[in-house]
C-alpha positions as YAML, in Angstrom:
chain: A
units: angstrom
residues:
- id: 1
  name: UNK
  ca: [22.43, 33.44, 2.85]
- id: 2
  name: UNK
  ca: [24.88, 32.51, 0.06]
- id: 3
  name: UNK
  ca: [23.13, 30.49, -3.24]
- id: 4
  name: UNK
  ca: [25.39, 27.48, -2.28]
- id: 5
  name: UNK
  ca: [23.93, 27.25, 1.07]
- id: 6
  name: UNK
  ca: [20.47, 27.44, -0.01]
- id: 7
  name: UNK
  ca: [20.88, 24.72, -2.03]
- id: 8
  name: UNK
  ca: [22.21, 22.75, 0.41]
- id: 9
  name: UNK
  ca: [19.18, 23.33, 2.89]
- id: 10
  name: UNK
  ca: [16.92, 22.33, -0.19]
- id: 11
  name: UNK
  ca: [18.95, 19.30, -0.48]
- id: 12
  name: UNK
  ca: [18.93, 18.46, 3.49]
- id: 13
  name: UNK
  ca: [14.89, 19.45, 3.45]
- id: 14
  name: UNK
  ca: [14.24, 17.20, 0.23]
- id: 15
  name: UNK
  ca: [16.39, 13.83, 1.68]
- id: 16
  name: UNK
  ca: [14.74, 14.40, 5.05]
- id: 17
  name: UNK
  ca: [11.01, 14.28, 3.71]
- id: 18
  name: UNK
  ca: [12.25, 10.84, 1.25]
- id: 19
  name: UNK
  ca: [13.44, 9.54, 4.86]
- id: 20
  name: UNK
  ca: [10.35, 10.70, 6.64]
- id: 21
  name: UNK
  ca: [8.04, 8.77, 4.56]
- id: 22
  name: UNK
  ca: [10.44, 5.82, 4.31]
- id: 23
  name: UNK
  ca: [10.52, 5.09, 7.95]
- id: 24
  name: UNK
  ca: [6.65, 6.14, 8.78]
- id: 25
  name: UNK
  ca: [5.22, 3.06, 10.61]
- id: 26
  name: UNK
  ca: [1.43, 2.39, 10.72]
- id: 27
  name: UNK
  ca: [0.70, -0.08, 13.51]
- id: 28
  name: UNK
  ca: [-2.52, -1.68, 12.99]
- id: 29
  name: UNK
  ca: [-3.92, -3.93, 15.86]
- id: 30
  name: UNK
  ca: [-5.93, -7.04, 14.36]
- id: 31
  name: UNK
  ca: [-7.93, -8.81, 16.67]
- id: 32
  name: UNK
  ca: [-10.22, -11.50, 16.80]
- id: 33
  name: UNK
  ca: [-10.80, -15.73, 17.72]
- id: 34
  name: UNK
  ca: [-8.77, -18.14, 16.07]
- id: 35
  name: UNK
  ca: [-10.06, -19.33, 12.39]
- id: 36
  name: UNK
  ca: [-12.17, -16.08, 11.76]
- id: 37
  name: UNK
  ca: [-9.54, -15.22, 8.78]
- id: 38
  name: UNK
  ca: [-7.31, -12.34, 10.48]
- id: 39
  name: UNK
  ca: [-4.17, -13.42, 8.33]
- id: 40
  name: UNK
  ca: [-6.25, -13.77, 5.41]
- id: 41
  name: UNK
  ca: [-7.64, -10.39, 5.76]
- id: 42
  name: UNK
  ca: [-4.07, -8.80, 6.45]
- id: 43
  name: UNK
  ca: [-3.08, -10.33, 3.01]
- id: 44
  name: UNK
  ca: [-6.13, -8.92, 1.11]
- id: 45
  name: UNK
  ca: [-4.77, -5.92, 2.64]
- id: 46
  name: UNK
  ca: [-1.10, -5.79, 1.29]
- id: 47
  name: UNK
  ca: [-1.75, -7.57, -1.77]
- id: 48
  name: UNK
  ca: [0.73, -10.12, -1.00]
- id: 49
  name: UNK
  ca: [1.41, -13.27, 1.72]
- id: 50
  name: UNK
  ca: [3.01, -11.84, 4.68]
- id: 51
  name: UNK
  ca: [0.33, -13.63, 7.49]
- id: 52
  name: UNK
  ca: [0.40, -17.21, 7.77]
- id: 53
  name: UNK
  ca: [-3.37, -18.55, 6.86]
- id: 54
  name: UNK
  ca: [-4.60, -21.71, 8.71]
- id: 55
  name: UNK
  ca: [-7.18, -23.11, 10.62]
- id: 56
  name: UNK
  ca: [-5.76, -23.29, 13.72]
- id: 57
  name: UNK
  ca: [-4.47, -20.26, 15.88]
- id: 58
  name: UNK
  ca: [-1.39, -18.88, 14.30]
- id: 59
  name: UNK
  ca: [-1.36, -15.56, 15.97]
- id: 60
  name: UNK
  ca: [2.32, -14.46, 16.06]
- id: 61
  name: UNK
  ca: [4.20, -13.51, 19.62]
- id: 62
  name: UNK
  ca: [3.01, -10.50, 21.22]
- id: 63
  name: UNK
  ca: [4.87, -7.36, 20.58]
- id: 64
  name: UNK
  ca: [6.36, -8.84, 17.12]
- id: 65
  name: UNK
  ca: [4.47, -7.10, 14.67]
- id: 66
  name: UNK
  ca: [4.01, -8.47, 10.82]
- id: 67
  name: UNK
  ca: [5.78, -6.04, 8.61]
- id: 68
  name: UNK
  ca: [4.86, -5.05, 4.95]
- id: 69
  name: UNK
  ca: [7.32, -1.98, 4.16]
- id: 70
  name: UNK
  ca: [5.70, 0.49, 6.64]
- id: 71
  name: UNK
  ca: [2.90, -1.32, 7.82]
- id: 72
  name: UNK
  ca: [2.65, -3.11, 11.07]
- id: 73
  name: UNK
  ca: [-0.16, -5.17, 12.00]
- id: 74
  name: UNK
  ca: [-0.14, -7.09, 15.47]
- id: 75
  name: UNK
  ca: [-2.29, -10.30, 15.13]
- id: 76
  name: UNK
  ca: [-4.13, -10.52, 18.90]
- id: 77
  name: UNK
  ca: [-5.86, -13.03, 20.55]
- id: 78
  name: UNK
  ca: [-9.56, -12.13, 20.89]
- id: 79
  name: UNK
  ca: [-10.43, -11.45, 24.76]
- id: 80
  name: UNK
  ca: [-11.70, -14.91, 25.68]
- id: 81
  name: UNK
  ca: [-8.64, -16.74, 24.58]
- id: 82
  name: UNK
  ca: [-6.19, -14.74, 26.90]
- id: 83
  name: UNK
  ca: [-4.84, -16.16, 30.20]
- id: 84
  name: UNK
  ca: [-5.48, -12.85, 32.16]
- id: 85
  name: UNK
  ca: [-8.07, -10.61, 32.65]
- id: 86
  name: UNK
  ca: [-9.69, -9.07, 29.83]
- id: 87
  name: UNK
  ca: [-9.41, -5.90, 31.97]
- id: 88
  name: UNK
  ca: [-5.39, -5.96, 31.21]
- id: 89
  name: UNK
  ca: [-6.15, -6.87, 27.56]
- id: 90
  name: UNK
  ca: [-5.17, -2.84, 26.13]
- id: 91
  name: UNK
  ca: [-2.46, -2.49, 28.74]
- id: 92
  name: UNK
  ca: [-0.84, -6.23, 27.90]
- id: 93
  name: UNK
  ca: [-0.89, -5.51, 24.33]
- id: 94
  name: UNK
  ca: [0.33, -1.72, 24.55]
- id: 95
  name: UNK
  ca: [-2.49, -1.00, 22.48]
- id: 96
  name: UNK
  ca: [-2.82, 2.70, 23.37]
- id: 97
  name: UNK
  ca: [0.57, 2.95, 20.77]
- id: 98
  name: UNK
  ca: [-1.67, 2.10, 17.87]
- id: 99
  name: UNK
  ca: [-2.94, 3.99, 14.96]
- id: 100
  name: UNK
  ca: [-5.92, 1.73, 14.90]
- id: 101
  name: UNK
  ca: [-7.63, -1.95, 15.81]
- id: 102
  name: UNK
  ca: [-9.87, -4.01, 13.30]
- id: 103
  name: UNK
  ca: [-12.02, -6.51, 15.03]
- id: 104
  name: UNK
  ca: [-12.51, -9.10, 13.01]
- id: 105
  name: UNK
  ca: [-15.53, -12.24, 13.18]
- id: 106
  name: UNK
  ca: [-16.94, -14.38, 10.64]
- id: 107
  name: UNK
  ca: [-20.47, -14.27, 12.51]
- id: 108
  name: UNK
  ca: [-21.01, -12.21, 15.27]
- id: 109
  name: UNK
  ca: [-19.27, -10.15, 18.01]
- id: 110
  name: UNK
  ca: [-19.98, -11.48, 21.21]
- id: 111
  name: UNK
  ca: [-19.80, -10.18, 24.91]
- id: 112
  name: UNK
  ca: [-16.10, -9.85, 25.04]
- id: 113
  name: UNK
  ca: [-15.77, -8.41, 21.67]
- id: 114
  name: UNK
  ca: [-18.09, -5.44, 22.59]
- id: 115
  name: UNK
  ca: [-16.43, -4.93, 26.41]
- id: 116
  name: UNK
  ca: [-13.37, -4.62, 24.19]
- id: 117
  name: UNK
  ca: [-14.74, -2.31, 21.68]
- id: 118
  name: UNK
  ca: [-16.34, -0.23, 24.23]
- id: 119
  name: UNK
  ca: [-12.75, 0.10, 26.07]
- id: 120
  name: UNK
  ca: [-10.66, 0.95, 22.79]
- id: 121
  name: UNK
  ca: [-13.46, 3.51, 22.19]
- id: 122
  name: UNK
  ca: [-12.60, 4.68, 25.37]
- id: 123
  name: UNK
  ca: [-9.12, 5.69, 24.42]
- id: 124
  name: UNK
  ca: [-10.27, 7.21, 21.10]
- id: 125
  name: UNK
  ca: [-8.84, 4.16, 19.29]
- id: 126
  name: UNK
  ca: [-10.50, 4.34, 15.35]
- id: 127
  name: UNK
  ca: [-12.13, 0.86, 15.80]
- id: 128
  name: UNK
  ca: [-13.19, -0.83, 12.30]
- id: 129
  name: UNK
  ca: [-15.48, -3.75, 12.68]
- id: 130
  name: UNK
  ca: [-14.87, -6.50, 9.47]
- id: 131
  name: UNK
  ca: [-17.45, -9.34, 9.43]
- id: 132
  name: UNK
  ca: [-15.13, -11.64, 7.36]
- id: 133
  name: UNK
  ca: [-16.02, -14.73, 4.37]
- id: 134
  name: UNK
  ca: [-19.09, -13.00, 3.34]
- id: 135
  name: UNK
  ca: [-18.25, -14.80, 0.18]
- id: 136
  name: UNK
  ca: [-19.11, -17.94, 1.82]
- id: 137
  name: UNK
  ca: [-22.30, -17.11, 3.06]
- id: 138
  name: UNK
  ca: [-23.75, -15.83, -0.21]
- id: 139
  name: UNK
  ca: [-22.55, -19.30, -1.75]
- id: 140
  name: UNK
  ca: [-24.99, -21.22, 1.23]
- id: 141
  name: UNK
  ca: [-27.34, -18.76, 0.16]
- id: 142
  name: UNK
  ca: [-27.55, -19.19, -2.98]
- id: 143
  name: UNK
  ca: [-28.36, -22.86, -2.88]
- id: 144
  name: UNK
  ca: [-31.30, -22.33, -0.81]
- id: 145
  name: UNK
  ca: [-31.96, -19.23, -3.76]
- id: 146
  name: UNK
  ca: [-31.51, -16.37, -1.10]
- id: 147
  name: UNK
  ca: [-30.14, -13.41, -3.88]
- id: 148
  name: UNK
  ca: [-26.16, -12.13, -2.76]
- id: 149
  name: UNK
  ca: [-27.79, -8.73, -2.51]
- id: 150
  name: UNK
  ca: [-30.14, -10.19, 0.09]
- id: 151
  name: UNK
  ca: [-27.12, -12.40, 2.01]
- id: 152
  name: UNK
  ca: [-25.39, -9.03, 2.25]
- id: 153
  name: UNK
  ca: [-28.02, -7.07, 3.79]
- id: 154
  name: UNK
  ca: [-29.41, -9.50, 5.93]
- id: 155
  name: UNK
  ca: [-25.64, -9.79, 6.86]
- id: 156
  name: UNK
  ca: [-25.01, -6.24, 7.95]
- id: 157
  name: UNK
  ca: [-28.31, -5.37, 8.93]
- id: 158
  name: UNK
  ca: [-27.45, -8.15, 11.97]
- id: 159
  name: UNK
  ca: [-24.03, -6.65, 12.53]
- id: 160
  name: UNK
  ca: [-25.67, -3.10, 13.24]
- id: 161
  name: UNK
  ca: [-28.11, -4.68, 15.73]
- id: 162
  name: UNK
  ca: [-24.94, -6.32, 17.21]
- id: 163
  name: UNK
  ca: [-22.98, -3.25, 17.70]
- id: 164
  name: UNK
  ca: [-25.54, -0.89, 18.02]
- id: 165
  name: UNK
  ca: [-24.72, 1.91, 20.41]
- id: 166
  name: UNK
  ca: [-20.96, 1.74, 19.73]
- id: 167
  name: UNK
  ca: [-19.42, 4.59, 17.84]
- id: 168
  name: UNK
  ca: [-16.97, 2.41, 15.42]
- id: 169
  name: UNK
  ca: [-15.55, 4.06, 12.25]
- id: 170
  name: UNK
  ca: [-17.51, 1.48, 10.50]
- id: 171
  name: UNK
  ca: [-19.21, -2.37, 9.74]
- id: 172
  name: UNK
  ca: [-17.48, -3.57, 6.84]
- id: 173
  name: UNK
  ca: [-18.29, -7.24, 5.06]
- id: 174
  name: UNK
  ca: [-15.02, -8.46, 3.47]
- id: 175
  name: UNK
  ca: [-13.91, -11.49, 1.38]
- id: 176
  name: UNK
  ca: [-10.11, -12.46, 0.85]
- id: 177
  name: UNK
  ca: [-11.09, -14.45, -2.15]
- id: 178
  name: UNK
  ca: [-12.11, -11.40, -3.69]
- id: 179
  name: UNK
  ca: [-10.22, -8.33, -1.87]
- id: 180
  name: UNK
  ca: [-11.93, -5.52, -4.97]
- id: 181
  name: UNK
  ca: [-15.08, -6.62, -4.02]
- id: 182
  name: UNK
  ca: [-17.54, -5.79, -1.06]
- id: 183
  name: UNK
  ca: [-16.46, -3.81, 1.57]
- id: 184
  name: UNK
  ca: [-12.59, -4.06, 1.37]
- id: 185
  name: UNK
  ca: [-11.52, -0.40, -0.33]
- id: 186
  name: UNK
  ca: [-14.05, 1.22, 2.09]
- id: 187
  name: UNK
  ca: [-12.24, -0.19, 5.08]
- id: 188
  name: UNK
  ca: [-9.00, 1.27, 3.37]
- id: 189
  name: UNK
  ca: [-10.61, 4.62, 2.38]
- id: 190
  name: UNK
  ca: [-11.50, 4.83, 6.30]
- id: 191
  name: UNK
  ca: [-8.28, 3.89, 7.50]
- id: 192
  name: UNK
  ca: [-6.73, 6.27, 5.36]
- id: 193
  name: UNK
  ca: [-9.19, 9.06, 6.39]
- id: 194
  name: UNK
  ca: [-8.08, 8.46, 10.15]
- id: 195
  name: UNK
  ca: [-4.46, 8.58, 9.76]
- id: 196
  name: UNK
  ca: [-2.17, 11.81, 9.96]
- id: 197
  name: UNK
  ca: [-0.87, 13.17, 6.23]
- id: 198
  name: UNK
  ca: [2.81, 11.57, 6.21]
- id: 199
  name: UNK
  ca: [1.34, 7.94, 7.36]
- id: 200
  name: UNK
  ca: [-1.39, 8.67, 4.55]
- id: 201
  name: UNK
  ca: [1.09, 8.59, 2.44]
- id: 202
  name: UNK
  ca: [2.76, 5.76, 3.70]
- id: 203
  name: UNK
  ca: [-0.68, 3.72, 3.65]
- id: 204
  name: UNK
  ca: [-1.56, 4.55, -0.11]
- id: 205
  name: UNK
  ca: [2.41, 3.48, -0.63]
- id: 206
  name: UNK
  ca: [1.58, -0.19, 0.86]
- id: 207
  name: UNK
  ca: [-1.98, -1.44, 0.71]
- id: 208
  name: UNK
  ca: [-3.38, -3.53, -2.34]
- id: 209
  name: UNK
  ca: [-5.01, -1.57, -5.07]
- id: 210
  name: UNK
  ca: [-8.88, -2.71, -4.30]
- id: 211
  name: UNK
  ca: [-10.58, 0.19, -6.07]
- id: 212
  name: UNK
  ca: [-10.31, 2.78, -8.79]
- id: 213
  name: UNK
  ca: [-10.04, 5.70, -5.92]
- id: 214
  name: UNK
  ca: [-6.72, 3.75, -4.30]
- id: 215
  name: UNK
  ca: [-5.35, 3.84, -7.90]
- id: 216
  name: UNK
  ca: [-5.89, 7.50, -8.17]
- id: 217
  name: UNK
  ca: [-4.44, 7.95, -4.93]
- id: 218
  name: UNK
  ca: [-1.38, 6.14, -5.69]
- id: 219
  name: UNK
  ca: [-0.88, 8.01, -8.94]
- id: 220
  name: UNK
  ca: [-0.55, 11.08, -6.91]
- id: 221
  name: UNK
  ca: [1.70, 9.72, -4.43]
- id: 222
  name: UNK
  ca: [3.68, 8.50, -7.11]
- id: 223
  name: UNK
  ca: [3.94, 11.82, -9.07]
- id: 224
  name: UNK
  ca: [4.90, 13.31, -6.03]
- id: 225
  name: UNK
  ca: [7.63, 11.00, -4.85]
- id: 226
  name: UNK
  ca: [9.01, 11.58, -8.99]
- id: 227
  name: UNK
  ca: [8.97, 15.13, -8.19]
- id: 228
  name: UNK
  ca: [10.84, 14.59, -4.89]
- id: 229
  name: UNK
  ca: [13.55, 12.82, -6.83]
- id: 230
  name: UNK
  ca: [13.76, 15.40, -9.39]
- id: 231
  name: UNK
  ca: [14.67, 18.28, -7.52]
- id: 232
  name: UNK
  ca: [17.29, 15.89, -5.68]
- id: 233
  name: UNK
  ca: [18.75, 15.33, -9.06]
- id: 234
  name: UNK
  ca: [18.42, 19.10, -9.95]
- id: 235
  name: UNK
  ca: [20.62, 19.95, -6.61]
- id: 236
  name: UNK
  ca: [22.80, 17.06, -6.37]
- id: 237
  name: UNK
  ca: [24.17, 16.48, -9.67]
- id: 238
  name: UNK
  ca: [26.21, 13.75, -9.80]
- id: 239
  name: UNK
  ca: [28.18, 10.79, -11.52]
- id: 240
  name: UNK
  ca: [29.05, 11.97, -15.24]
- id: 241
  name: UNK
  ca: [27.04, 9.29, -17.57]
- id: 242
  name: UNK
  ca: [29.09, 8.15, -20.42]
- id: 243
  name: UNK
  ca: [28.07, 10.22, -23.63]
- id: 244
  name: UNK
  ca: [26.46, 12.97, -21.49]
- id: 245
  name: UNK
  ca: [27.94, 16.06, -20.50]
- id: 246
  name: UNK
  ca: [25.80, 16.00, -17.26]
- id: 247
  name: UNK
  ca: [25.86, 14.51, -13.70]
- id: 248
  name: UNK
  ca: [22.84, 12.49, -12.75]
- id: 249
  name: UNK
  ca: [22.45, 10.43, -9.57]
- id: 250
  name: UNK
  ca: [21.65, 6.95, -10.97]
- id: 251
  name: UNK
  ca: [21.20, 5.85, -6.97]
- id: 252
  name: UNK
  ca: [18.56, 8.18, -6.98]
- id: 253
  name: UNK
  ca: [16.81, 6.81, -9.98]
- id: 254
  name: UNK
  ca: [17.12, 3.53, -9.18]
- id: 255
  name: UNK
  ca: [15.52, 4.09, -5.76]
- id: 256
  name: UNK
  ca: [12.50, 6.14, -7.17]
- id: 257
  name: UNK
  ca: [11.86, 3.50, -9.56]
- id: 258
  name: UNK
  ca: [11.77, 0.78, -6.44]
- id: 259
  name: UNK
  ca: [9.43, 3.14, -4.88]
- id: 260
  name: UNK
  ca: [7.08, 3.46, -7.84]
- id: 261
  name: UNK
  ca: [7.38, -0.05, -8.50]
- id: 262
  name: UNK
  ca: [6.28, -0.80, -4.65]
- id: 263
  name: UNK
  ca: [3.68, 1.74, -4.69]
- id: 264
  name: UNK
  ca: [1.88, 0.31, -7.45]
- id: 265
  name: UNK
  ca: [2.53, -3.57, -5.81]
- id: 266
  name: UNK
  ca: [4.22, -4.39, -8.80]
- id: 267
  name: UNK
  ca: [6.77, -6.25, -6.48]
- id: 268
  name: UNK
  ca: [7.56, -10.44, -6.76]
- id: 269
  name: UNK
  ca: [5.65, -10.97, -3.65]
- id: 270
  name: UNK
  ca: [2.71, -9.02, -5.01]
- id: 271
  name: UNK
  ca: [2.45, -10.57, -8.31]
- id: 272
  name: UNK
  ca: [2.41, -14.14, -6.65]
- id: 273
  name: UNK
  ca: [-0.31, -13.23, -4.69]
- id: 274
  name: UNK
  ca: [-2.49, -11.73, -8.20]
- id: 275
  name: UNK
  ca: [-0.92, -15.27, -10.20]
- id: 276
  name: UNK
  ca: [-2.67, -17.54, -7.02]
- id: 277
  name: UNK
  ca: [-6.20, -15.44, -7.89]
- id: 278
  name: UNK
  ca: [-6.13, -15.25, -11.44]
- id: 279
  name: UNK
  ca: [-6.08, -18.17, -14.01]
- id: 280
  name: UNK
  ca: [-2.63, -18.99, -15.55]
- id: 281
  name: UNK
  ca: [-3.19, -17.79, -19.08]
- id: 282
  name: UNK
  ca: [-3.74, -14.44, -17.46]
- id: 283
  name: UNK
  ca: [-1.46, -14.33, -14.57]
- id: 284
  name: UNK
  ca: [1.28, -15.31, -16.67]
- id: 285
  name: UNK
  ca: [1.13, -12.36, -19.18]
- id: 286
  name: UNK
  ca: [0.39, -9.49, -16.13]
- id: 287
  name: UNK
  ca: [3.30, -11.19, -14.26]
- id: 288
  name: UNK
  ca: [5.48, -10.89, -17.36]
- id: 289
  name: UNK
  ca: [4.78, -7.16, -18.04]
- id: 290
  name: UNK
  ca: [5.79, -6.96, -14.01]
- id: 291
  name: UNK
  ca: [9.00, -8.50, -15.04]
- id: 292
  name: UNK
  ca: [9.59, -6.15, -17.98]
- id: 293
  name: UNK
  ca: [9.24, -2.81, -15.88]
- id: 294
  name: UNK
  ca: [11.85, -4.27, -13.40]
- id: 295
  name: UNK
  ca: [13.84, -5.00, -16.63]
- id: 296
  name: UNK
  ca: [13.38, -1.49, -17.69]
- id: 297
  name: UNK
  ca: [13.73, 0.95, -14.96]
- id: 298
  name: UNK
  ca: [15.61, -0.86, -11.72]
- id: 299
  name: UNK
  ca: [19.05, -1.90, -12.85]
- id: 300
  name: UNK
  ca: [22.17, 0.48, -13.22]
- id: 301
  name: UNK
  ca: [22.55, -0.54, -16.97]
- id: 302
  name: UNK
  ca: [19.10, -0.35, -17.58]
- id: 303
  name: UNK
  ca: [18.65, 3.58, -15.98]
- id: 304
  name: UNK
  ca: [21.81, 4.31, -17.77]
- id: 305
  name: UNK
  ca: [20.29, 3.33, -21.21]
- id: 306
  name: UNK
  ca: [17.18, 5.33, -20.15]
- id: 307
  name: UNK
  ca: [19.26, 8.45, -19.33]
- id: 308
  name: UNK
  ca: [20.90, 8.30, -23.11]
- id: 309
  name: UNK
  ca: [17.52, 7.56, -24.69]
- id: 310
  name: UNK
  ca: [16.18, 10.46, -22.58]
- id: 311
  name: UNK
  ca: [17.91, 13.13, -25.29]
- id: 312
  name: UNK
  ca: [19.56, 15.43, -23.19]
- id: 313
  name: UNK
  ca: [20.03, 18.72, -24.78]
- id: 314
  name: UNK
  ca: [22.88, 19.31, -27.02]
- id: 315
  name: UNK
  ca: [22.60, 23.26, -26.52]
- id: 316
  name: UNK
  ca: [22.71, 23.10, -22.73]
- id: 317
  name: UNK
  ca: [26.05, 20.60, -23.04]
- id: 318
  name: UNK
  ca: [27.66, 23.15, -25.17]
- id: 319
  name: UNK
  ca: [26.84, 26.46, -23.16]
- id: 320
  name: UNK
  ca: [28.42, 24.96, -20.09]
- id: 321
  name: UNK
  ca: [31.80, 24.43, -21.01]
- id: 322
  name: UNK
  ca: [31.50, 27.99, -22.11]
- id: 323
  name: UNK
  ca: [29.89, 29.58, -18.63]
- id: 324
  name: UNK
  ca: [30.90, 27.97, -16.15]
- id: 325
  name: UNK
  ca: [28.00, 29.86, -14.15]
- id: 326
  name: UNK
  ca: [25.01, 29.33, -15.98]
- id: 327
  name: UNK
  ca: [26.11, 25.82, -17.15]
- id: 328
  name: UNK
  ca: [26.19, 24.92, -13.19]
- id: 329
  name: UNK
  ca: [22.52, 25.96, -13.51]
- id: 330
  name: UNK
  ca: [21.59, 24.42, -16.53]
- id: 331
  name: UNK
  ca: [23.31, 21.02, -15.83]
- id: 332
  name: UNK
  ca: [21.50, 21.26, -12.77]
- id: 333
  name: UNK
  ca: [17.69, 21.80, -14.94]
- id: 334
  name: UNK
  ca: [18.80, 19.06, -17.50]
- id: 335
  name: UNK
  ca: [19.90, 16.45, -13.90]
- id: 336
  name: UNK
  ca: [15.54, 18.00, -12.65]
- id: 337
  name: UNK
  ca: [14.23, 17.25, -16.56]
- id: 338
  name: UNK
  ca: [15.60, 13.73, -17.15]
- id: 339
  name: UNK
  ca: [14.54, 12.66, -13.98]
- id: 340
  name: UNK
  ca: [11.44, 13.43, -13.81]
- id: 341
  name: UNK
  ca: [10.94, 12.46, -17.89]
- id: 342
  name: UNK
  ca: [11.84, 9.58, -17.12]
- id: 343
  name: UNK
  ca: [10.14, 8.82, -13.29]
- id: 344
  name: UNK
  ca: [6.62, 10.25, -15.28]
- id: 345
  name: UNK
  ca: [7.35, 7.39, -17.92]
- id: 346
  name: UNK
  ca: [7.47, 4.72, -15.14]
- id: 347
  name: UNK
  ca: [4.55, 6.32, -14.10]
- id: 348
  name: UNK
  ca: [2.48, 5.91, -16.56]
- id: 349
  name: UNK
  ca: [3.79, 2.31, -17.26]
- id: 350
  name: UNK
  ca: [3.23, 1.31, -13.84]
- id: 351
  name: UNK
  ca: [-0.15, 2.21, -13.62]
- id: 352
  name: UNK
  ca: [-1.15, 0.42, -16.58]
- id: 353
  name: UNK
  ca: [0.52, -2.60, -15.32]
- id: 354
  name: UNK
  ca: [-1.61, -1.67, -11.83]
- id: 355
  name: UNK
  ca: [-4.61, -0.99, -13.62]
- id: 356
  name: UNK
  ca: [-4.48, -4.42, -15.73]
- id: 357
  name: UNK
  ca: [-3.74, -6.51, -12.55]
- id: 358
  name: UNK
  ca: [-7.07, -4.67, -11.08]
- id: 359
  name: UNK
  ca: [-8.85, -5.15, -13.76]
- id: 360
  name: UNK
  ca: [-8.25, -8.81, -13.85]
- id: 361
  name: UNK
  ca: [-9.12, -9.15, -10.61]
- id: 362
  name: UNK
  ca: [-12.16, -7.77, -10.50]
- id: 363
  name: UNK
  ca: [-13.54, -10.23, -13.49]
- id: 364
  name: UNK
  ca: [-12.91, -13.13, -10.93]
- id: 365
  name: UNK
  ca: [-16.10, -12.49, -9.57]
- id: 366
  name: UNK
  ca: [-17.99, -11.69, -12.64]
- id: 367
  name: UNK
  ca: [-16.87, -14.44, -13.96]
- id: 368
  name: UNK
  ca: [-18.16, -16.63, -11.29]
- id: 369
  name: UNK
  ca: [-21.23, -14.90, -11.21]
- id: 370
  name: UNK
  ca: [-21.55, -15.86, -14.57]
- id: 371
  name: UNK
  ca: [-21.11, -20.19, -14.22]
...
């Protein structure tokens, strides 16, 4: 096999893996009783308001699922507000086709909750039980001077009498108001654990940074995705950037930056959602440094700038106009080292910006703690 052609199976393998973990879908079945806070719990999830929230039932038509990038979650009716038998309840809502169901309540599961569980576990669903507003029963606590610790035990010591003798992945007590606390990362972490390696991937890419373990995970996804684009860049050299004696893709480093940007929910959407948590003094300066790496790395003008910053070599310009050969191959190593100089720099600025936005988040409670 000829050098050419092996580069162009790298470059075939390469885009097909990008498109592979572009297109994974995670469908996530979310079930429960009107008012128990499933939307609320799918946006603690993404990070960002793609549920409608509300007291009455807002569950969305069957079989339209509500998309976040890759993620799918289908908000179902619990079993005793359906208008045929709960016996047709997986086969109505194709739920054999999913990755996994949460139940969710905000007391107890009752009788139709467990004949569902017990059915799903049947299939070999992964079945996550979330015993939502926690927050709001430590509050009621706490005015009769029961400790949170002792809300939260008595809380989930209940739940395990509940389900005992049903083989869930886990009981998990969960607040929206404050997604990095409680049990909201471990319900992630578990997901995660029961999905297949690309839709791992694809999970880290889309859910709400809710501990320091999701950060670290979406460092590595992110280093990897640079490193994806890179050795694109280093076999399809293209589009000769004024100054530079070299073809880079800008395409391609516009589209890793969107992915780091997503990855590390640095999007518009994302940083409403942290502004509607946080007070204004610091929601407005996280929200700004948002703004700023969108500034910096997503726009053709702005990449461009990056790329002449970046300091490609003078040596490697010269030798190829001289050999034609090795300056093929050393175009295609300076295309491999700006890219990935510059996707580790948005790295490393996204996940301070991450980090920050976590950080702030996780003082809401302390604070609160603290009045």
């Amino acid at each position: 096999m000829s050098k050419n052609q092996d580069i162009t199976n790298l470059e075939k393998k390469l885009k097909a893996d990008l498109d592979t973990f572009e297109s994974a879908k995670i469908k996530c079945g979310i079930i429960g009783r009107s008012g128990v806070g499933k939307s609320s719990l799918i946006n603690a999830i993404v990070g960002e308001y793609i549920a409608e929230v509300g007291e009455v039932e807002t569950t969305m038509e069957v079989g339209k699922p509500i998309e976040h990038r890759g993620l799918n979650f289908y908000d179902l009716p619990g079993c005793s507000t359906i208008n045929f038998p709960k016996e047709k309840y997986l086969e109505e809502f194709h739920i054999s086709n999913f990755d996994c169901v949460i139940l969710v309540t905000s007391d107890r599961f009752y009788e139709d909750d467990l004949y569902l569980i017990n059915e799903l576990l049947k299939i070999k669903m992964p079945v996550f039980a979330v015993r939502s507003k926690i927050d709001f029963s430590i509050d009621r606590a706490l005015k009769r001077n029961i400790s949170e610790e002792e809300t939260y035990n008595t809380v989930l010591d209940n739940l395990k009498k509940n389900l005992e003798g049903y083989s869930l992945k886990g009981i998990y007590l969960t607040s929206a108001d404050y997604p990095q606390e409680y049990d909201l990362s471990q319900l992630l972490d578990d997901i995660y654990s029961s999905l297949g390696k690309i839709k791992q991937e694809r999970f880290i890419a889309d859910i709400n940074i809710t501990s320091n373990k999701i950060l670290a995970k979406k460092k590595e996804l992110a280093n990897k995705i640079v490193g994806m684009h890179a050795a694109l860049a280093a076999v399809n050299g293209v589009n000769p950037i004024p100054g530079l004696d070299i073809g880079v893709d800008i395409s391609l480093l516009m589209r890793m930056g969107v992915h780091v940007r997503d990855i590390y929910c640095l999007g518009e959407e994302q940083q409403n959602f942290i502004t509607e948590l946080l007070d204004k003094k610091n929601s407005k300066v996280l929200a700004a440094k948002a703004v700023q790496f969108g500034s910096k790395y997503l726009g053709k003008e702005a990449v461009i700038l990056l790329l002449k910053r970046a300091g490609a070599t003078v040596a490697a310009k010269s030798a190829s106009k001289y050999f034609p050969f090795i300056g093929l191959a050393i175009s295609s190593t300076v295309g491999f080292f700006l890219t990935s100089s510059i996707g580790k720099e948005m790295v490393t600025d996204a996940e301070s910006i991450a980090t920050e936005n976590y950080e702030a988040l996780k003082s809401i409670k302390i604070k609160r703690d603290a009045m």
